[in-house]
C-alpha positions as CSV (number, residue, x, y, z in Angstrom):
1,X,6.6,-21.6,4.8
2,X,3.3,-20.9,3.2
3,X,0.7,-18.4,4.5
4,X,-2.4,-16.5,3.8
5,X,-0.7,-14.2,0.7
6,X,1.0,-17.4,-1.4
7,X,-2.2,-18.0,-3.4
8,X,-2.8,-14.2,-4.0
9,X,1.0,-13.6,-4.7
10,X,1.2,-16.2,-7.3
11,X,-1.8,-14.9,-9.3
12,X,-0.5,-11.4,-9.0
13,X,3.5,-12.7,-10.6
14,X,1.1,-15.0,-13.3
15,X,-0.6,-10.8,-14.0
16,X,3.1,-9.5,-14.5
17,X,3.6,-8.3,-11.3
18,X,7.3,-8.9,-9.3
19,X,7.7,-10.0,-5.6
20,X,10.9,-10.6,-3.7
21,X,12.3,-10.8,-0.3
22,X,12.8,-7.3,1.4
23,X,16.2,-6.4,2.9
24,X,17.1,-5.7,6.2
25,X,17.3,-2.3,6.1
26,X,14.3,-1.3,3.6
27,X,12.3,-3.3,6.7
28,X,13.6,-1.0,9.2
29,X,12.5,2.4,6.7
30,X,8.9,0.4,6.5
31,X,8.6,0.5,10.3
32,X,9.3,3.5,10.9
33,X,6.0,4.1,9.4
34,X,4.3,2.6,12.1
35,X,3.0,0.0,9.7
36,X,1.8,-3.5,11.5
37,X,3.5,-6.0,12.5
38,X,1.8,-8.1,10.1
39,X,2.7,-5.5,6.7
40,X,6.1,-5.6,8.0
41,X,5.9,-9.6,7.6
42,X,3.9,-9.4,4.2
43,X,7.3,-6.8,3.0
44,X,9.9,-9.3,4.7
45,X,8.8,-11.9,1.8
46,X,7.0,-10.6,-0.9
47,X,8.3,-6.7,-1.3
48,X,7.1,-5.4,-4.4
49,X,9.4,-5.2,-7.4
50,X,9.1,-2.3,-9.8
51,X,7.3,-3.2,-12.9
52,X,6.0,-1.8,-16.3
53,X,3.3,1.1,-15.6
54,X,1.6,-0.9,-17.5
55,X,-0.4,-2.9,-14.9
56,X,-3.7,-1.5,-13.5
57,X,-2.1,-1.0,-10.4
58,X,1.3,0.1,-9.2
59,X,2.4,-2.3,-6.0
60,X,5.4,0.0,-4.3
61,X,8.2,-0.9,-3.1
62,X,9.6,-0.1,0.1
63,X,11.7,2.7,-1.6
64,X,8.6,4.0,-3.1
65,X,6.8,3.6,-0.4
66,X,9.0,6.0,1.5
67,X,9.2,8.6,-1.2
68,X,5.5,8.2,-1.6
69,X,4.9,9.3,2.0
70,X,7.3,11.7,2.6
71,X,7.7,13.8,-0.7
72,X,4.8,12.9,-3.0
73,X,0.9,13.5,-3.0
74,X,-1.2,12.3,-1.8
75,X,0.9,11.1,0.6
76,X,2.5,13.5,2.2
77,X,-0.6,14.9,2.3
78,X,-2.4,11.9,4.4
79,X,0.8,10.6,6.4
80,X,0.5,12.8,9.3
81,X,-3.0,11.4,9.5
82,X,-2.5,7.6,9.9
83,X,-2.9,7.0,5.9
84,X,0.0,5.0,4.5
85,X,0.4,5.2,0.8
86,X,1.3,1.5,-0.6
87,X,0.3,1.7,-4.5
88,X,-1.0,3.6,-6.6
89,X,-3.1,3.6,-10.0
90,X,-1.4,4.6,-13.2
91,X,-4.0,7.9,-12.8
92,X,-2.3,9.1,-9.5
93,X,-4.7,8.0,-6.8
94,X,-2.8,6.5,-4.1
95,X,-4.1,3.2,-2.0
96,X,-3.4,3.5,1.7
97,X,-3.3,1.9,4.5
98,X,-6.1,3.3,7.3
99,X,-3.6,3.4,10.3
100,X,-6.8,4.5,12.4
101,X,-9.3,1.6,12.0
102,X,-7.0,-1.1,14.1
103,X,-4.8,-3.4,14.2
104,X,-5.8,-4.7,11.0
105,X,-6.5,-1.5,8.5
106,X,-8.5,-0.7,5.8
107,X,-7.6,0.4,2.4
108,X,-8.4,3.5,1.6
109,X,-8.0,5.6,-1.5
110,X,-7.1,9.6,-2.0
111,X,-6.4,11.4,-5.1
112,X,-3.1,13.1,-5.8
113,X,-4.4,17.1,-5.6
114,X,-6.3,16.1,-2.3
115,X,-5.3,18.1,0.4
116,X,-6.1,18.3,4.4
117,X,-5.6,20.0,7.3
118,X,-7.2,17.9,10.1
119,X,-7.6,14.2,10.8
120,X,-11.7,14.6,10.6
121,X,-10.9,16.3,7.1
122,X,-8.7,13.4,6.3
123,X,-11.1,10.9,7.2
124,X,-14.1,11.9,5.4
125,X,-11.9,12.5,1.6
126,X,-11.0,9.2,1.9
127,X,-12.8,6.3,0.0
128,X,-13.4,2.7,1.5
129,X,-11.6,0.0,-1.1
130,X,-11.4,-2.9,1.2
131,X,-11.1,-4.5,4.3
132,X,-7.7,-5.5,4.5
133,X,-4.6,-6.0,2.4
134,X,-5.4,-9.5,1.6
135,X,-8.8,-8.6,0.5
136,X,-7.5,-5.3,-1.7
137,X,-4.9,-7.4,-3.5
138,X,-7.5,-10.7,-4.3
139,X,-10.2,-7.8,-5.4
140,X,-6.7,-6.4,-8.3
141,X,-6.8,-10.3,-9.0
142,X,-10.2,-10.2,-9.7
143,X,-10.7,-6.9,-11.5
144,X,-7.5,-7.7,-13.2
């Protein structure tokens, strides 16, 4: 089965990074986050591995992905907001998704001491990094 994320995937392993099939019950953790359908499906095949901090960009796994959320900043910070920490820079800006722009969200970015108390708050600390999951991980191909 090929789909949109093979090309992108590939490039990202040829950078260093690590991709594997998720198991069952990671999946079920990752939906509890309300993620959609379609990150779920992205998880199933190519969950993030844990790699050297090396890389310019730290790709979580569903593990981290939890922790991230529920008992690290920003995270825990932006959760409860519809923000959905999935990396994170070696500088401790986190990369989330934008649960509240549709049914295919944004990636937006927060820094570790930010800190909210309302959605509208929340909305305008975060910064625009791309349109989509695709697009974010083809733009860490790019920028390398």
């Amino acid at each position: 089965m090929t789909d949109e994320y093979d090309a992108v995937v590939e490039q990202l392993a040829q950078m260093g990074y690590r991709f594997g099939p998720a198991a069952e019950q990671d999946l079920h953790r990752l939906e509890s986050l309300r993620l959609p359908e379609f990150v779920t499906k992205f998880y199933r095949r190519y969950e993030p591995v844990r790699v050297q901090r090396t890389l310019p960009l730290i790709l979580h796994s569903i593990e981290d992905i939890v922790v991230e959320n529920f008992h690290a900043s920003p995270g825990i910070e932006v959760c409860r907001f519809g923000y959905v920490v999935f990396a994170s820079s070696p500088f401790g800006e986190g990369y989330c998704f934008d649960l509240n722009t549709g049914e295919v969200p944004q990636v937006v970015q927060f820094d570790s001491s930010d800190s909210f108390v309302s959605l509208a708050e929340a909305q305008k600390g975060a910064v625009y990094i791309a349109g989509s999951l695709l697009e974010f991980l083809a733009d860490t191909v790019r920028n390398g």
